[in-house]
C-alpha positions in Angstrom: 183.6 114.0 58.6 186.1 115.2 56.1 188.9 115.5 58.1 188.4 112.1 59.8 187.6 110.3 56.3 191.5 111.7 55.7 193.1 110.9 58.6 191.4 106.9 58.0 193.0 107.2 54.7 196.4 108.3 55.8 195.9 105.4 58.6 195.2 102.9 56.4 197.9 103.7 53.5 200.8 103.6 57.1 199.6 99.8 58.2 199.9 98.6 54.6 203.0 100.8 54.5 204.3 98.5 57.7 203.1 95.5 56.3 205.3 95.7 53.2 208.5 96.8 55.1 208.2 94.9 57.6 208.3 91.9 55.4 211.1 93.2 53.2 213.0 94.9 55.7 215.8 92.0 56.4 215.9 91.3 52.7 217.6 95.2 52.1 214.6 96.1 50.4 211.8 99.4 51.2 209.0 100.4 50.1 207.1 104.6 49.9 203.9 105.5 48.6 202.5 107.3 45.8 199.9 108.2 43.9 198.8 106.1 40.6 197.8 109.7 39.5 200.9 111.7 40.3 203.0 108.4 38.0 200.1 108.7 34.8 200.4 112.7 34.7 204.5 112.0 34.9 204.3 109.8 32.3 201.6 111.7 29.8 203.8 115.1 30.1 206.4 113.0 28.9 207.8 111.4 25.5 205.6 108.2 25.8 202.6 109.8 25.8 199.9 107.6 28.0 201.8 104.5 26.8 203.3 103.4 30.3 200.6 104.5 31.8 199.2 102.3 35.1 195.8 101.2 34.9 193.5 101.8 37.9 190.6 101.3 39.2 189.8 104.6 41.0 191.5 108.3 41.1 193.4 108.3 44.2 195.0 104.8 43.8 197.8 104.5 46.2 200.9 102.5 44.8 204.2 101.7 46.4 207.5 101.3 45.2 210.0 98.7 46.0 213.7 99.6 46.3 217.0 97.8 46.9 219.8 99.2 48.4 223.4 97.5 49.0 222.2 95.4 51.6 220.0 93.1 49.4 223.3 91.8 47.9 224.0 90.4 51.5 220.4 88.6 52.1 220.6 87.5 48.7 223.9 85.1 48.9 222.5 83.9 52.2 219.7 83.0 50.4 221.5 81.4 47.3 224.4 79.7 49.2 221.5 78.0 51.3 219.0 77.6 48.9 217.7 73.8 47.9 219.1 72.8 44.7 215.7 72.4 43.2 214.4 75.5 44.3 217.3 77.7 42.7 216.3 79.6 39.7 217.3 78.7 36.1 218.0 82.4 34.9 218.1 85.9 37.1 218.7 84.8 40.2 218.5 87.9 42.1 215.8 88.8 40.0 214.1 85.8 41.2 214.9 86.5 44.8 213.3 89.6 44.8 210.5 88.9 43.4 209.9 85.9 45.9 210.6 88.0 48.4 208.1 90.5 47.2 205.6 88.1 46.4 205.9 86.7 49.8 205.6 90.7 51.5 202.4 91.1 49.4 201.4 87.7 50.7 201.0 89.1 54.1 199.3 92.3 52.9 196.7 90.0 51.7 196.2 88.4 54.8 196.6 91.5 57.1 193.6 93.0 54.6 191.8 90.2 55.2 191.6 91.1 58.6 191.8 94.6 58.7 191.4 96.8 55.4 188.2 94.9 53.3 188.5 95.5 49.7 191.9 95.8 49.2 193.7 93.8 46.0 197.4 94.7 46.0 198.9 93.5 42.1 202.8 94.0 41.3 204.1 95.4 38.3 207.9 94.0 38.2 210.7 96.0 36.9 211.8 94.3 33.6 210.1 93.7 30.3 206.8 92.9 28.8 207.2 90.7 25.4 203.9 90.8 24.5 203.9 94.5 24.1 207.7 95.1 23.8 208.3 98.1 26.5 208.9 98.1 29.9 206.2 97.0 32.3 206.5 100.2 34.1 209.0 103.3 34.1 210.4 102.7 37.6 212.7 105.5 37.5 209.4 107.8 37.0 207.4 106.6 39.8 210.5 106.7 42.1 211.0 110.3 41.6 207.0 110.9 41.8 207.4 109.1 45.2 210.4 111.0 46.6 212.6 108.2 46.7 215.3 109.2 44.4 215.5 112.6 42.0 215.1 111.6 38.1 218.0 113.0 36.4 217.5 114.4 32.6 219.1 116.5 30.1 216.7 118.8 30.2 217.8 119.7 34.0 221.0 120.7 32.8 221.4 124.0 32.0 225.3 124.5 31.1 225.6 121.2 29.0 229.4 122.3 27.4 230.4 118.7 29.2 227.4 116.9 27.7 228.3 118.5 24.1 231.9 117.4 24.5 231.3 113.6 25.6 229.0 113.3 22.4 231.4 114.8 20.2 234.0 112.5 21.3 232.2 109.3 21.3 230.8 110.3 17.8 234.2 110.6 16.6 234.8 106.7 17.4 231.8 105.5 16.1 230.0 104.7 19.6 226.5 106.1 20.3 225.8 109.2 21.9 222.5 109.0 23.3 222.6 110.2 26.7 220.3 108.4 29.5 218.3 109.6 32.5 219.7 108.6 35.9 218.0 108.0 39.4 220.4 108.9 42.0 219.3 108.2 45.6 220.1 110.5 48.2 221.5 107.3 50.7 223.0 105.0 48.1 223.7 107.2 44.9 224.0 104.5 42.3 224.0 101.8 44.4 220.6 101.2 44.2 217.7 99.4 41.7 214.2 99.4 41.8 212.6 96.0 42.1 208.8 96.4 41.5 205.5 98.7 41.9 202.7 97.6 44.3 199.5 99.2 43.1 196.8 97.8 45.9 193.5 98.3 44.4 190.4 99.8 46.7 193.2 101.9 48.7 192.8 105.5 47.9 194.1 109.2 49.5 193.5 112.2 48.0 195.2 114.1 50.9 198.7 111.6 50.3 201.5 114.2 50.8 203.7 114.2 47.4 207.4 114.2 48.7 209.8 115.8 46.5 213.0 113.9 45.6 216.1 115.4 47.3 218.4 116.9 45.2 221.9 115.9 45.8 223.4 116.8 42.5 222.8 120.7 42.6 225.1 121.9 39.8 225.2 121.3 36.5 228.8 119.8 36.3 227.6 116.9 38.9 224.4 116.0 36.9 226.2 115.8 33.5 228.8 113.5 35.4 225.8 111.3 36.1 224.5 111.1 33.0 227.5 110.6 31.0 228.7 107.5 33.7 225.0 106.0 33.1 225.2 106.5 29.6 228.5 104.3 29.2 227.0 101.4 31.5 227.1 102.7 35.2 231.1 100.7 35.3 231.6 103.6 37.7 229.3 104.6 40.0 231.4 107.4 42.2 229.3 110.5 41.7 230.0 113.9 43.2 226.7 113.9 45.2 226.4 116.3 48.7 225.9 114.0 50.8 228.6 111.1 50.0 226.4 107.6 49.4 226.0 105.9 52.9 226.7 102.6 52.0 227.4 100.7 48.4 227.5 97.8 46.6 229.4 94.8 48.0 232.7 93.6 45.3 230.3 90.6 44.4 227.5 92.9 43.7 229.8 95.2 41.5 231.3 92.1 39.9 227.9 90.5 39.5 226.0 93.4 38.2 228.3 95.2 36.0 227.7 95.8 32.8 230.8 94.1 30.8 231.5 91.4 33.2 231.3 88.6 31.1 228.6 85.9 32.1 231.0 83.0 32.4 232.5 85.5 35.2 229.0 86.0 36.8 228.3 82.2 36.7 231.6 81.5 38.6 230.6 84.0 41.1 227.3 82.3 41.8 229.3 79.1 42.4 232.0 80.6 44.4 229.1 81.3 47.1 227.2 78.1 46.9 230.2 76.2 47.3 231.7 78.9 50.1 228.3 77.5 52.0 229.1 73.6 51.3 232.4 73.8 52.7 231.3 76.2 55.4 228.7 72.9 56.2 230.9 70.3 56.2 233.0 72.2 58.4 230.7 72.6 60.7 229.5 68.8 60.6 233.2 67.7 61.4 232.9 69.9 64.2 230.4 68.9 65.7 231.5 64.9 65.7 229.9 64.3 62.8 233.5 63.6 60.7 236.5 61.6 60.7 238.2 64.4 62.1 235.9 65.7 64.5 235.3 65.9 68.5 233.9 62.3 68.3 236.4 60.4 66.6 239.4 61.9 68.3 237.3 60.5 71.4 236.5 57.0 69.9 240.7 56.6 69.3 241.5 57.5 72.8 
């Protein structure tokens, strides 16, 4: 009876697996599990203390997390070059299109639950920030590497830090801050990669979830301090001496769009670069189809 309450776990935590992909697969986005558990022990071994710590209803919770590769950039400017005026999104638009598209994904988890997993009640923890307590909703880079998605990068995992010591140095010498920042790097996309959101589906729990460790694609200690020192000075360059290379980065837009010190007015101009690229791209296609001075119909109508 164990062994086949287990294998009913490990059923049901694969269909809601293949729910949520399967609706955020076009979109660039996936999804792997963890447990709540294996994120809360992370996070209490760690300087925060139980402060980021997910809430749950029962040991066992199973959570997933939500990750963007390079080709989100490319369903997101269909998206935004086609999108209704009055549906775009004041502020963070690819922010916002996540999230509707993740909102959307655990839409149909809801409804496939309804049908086939009773008791399930999947809620999403965004990445970003929570104003009423002023911290992070959750520390996405943790429950990655808990989940095997992408290794968690730290000074404490190097051991030869001469390179780390010398970078400080020289950027206290100009005034600038030295704090050095942990890095997720995936082992497909490197840097070119974000996480977009935890899924923590209430009333699904296994004990018997397999914890995948994160691949390890910076092995020494010269391409981990690399990492942390381009992270710590804004992530302008992502090229990392990882085994394997990254499979697949970010697009030029998505580099212009999401880096650091591109000023917004540059970002903004980018954004309208694409919606008008579609407007023209429409009107084009109107006069081609007879629907223009210039198209198939009028040259007809003057013959």
């Amino acid at each position: 009876p164990a062994n086949t309450s287990c294998a009913a776990a490990m059923e049901r935590v694969k269909g809601v697996q293949e729910v949520l992909a399967g609706a955020l697969k076009d979109d660039g986005m996936e999804v792997a599990p963890f447990l709540v558990d294996w994120y809360n022990e992370a996070i209490a071994r760690g300087e925060y203390g139980e402060r980021f710590a997910i809430p749950s209803a029962a040991k066992d919770t199973v959570a997933f997390i939500v990750t963007s590769g390079p080709a989100m950039w490319d369903a997101f400017e269909t998206w935004y070059a086609t999108c209704p005026a009055d549906d775009l999104p004041r502020s963070d638009p690819v922010d916002s299109f996540a999230n509707r598209r993740i909102a959307r994904a655990v839409a149909d988890l809801e409804a496939a639950a309804a049908g086939r997993w009773a008791g399930l009640s999947p809620r999403v923890l965004t990445e970003g920030w929570d104003y009423a307590r002023s911290q992070a909703v959750v520390l996405v880079q943790t429950a990655g590497h808990v989940a095997g998605v992408a290794r968690f990068y730290q000074v404490k995992d190097v051991a030869d830090r001469a390179a780390l010591d010398k970078w400080s140095d020289g950027r206290k010498r100009v005034g600038e801050s030295d704090k050095v920042f942990p890095v997720a790097v995936h082992p497909k996309w490197g840097g070119w990669f974000a996480y977009r959101a935890v899924v923590v589906v209430d009333g699904l729990t296994c004990p018997a979830l397999p914890h995948v460790e994160p691949r390890d694609v910076l092995p020494s200690d010269e391409a981990r301090s690399a990492a942390l020192i381009k992270f710590s000075e804004g992530w302008g360059d992502r090229d990392l001496p990882m085994t394997p290379a990254p499979e697949a980065e970010y697009s030029d837009n998505a580099k212009l769009y999401f880096g650091i010190r591109v000023p917004r007015a540059e970002k903004t101009a980018l954004l309208q670069r694409i919606r008008g690229a579609a407007k023209e791209a429409g009107e084009e296609a109107y006069a081609a189809g007879g629907g223009g001075e210039g198209g198939a119909g009028g040259a007809g109508g003057d013959a």
